[in-house]
C-alpha positions as CSV (number, residue, x, y, z in Angstrom):
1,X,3.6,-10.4,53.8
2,X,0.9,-8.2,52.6
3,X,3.3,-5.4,51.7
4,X,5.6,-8.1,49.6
5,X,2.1,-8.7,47.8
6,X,1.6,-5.3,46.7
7,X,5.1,-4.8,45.8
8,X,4.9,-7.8,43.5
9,X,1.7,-6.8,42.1
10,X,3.2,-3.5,41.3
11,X,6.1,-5.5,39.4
12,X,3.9,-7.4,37.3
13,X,2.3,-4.3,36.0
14,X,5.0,-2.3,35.3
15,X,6.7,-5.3,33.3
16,X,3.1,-5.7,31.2
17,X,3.2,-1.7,30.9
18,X,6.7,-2.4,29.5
19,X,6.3,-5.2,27.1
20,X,3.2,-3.2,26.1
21,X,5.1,-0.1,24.9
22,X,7.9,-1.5,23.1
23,X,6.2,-4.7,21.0
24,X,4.4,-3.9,17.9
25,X,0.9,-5.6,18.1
26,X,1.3,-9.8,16.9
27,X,-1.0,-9.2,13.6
28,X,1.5,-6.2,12.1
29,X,4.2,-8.9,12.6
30,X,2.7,-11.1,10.4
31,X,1.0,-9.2,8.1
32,X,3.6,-7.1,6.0
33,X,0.0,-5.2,4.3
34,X,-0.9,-4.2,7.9
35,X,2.1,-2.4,8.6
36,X,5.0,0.3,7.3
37,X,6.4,-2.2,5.2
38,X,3.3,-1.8,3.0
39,X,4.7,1.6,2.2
40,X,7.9,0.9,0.9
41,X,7.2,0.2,-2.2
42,X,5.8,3.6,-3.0
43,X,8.5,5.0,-0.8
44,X,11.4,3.4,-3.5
45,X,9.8,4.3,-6.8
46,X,9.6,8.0,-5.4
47,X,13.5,7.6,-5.1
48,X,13.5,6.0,-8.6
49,X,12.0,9.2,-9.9
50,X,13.8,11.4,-7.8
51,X,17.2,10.1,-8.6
52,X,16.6,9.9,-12.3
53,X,16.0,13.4,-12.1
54,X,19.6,13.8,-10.9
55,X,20.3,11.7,-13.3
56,X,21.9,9.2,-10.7
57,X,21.3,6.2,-12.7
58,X,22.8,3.7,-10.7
59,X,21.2,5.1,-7.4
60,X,17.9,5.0,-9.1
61,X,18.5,1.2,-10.2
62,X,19.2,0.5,-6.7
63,X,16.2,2.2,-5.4
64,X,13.8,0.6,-8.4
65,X,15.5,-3.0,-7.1
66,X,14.3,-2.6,-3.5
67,X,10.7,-1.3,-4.9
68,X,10.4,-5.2,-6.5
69,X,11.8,-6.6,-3.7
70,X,9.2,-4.6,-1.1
71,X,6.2,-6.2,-3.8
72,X,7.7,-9.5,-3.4
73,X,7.4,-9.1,0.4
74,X,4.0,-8.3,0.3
75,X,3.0,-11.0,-2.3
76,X,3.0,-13.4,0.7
77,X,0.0,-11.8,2.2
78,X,-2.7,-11.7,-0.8
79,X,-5.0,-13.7,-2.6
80,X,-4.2,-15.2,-5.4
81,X,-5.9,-12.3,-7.7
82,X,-3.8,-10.1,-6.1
83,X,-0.8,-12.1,-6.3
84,X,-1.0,-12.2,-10.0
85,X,-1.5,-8.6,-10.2
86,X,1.2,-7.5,-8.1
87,X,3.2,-10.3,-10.2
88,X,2.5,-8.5,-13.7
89,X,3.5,-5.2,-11.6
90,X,7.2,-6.5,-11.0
91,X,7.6,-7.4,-14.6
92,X,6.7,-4.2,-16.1
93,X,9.2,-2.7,-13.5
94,X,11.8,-5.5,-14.2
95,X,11.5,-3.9,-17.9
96,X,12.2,-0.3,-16.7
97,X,15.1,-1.8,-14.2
98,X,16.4,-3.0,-17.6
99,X,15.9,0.5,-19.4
100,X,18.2,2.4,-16.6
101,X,20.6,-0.1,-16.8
102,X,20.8,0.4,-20.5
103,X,20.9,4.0,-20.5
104,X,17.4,4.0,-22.7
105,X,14.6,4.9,-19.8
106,X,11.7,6.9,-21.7
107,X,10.2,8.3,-18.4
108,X,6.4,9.0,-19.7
109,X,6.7,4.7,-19.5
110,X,8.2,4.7,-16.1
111,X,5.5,7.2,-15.0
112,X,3.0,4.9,-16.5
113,X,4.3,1.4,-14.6
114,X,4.7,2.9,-11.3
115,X,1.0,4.2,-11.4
116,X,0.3,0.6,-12.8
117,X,2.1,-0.9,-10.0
118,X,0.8,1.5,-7.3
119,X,-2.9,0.7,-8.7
120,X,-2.4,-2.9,-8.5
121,X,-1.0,-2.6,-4.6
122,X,-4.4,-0.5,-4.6
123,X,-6.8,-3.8,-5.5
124,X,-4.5,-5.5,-3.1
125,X,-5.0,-4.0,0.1
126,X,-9.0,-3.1,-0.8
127,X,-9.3,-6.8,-1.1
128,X,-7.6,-7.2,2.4
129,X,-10.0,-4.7,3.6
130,X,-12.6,-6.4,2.5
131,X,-11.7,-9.2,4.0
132,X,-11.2,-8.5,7.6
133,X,-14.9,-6.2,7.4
134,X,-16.2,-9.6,5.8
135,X,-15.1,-11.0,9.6
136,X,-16.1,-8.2,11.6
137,X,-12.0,-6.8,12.4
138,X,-12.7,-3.4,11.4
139,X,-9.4,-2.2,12.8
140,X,-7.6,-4.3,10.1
141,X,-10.1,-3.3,7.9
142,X,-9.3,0.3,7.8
143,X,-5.7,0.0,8.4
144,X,-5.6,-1.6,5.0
145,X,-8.1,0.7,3.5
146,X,-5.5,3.4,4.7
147,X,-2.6,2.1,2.9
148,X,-4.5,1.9,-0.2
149,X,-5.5,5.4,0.4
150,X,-1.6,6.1,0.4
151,X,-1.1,3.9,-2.7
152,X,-3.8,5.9,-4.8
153,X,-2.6,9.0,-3.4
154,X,1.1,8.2,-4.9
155,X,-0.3,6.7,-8.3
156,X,-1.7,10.3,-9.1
157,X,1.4,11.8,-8.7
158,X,2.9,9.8,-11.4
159,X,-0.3,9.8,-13.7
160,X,-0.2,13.4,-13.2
161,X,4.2,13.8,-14.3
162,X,2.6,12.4,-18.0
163,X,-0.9,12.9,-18.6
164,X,-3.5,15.8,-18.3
165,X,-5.5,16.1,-14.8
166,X,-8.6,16.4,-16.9
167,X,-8.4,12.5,-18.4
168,X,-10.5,10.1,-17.1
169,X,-7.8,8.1,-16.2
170,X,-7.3,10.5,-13.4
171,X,-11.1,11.1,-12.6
172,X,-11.3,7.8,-11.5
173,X,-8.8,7.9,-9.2
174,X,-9.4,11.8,-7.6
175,X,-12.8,10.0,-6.8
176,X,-12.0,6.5,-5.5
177,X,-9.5,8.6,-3.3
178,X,-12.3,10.8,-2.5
179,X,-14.7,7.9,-1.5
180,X,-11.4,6.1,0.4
181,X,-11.2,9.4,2.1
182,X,-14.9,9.5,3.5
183,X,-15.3,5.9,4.1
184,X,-12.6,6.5,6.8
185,X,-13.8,8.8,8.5
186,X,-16.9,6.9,9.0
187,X,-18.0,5.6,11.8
188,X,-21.6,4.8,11.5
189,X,-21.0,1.9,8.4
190,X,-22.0,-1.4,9.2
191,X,-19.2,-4.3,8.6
192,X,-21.4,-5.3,5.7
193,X,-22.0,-1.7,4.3
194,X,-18.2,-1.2,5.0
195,X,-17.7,-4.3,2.5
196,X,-19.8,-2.9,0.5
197,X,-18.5,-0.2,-0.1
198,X,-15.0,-1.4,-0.5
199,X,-16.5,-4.0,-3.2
200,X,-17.4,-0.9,-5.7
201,X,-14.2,0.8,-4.8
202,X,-12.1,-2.4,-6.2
203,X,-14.1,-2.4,-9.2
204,X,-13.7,1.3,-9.9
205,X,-9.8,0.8,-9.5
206,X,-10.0,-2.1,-12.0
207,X,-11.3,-0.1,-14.5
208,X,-8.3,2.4,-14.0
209,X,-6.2,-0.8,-15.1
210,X,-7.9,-1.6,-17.9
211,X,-7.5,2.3,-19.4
């Protein structure tokens, strides 16, 4: 009896060892701004770019249509602010979607909505960090921090296809990267300093928009 015991015990852990490895934790599930699928939007305008360098117009389309559909996704899982901001992203790229269509795509203005965009998924997820190190779920709190990292990160690379490194413009966003870069690697912040901290960062990237 004792050894059926065991051998049942042994059972249940391996099946909990299982179900452990191969789900993805409930919270990335739900939250589309916790997980890869906050990536894809910088992940299709790269292809946008990419393809009208080919000049692949039709691919490039394609790729700029499941950029607006990857925002729409995320719009579920911000505030309000946010949604707006994410909503005057997809019509500036539902005007360059137009402009490849039509053959009449002046590149320095797709350059300058993608970075627009990018910088507005940027707000996004900082106010998502905020959020969660309002509450005290630091793990959250970082993982969004890190995907506005990635979202300022790939808004220099288009600021940097159509204006000089030197412009202010740019500045800002080299040092909110910078700061995003530090803040993660901290481990000695408070929740409230983390907020904090965050709280400056979104009003750093709001001045970007306003430029």
């Amino acid at each position: 009896m004792k050894k059926q015991y065991i051998w049942i015990l042994v059972a249940v852990v391996m099946a909990n060892f299982v179900l452990l490895l191969f789900s993805e934790p409930k919270e990335d599930k739900k939250h589309p701004t916790l997980n890869e699928a906050a990536t894809m939007p910088d992940e299709y305008l790269k292809n946008v770019k990419y393809y009208e360098e080919q000049e692949r117009h039709e691919m490039s389309a394609y790729s700029l249509g499941k950029a607006i559909a990857a925002i729409y996704k995320l719009e579920g899982d911000v505030d309000s602010e946010s949604f707006q901001m994410l909503e005057n992203s997809v019509d500036r790229l539902e005007e360059i979607h137009k402009s490849i269509l039509l053959n009449s795509l002046n590149s320095k203005e797709m350059s300058a909505a993608f970075e627009f965009s990018l910088n507005n998924l940027v707000h996004a997820e900082l106010e998502i960090s905020e959020m969660y190190a309002e509450t005290n779920h630091m793990d959250q709190a970082k993982t969004a921090l890190k995907y506005a990292q990635l979202h300022i990160k790939n808004a220099m690379l288009f600021h940097d296809s159509y204006w000089d490194n030197d412009s202010v413009h740019y500045a800002i966003e080299k040092q909110v990267f910078l700061e995003m870069d530090s803040l993660l690697k901290n481990e000695s912040f408070s929740p409230m300093k983390y907020s904090l901290e965050i709280d400056k960062m979104i009003k750093q990237g709001d001045e970007i928009l306003k430029i």
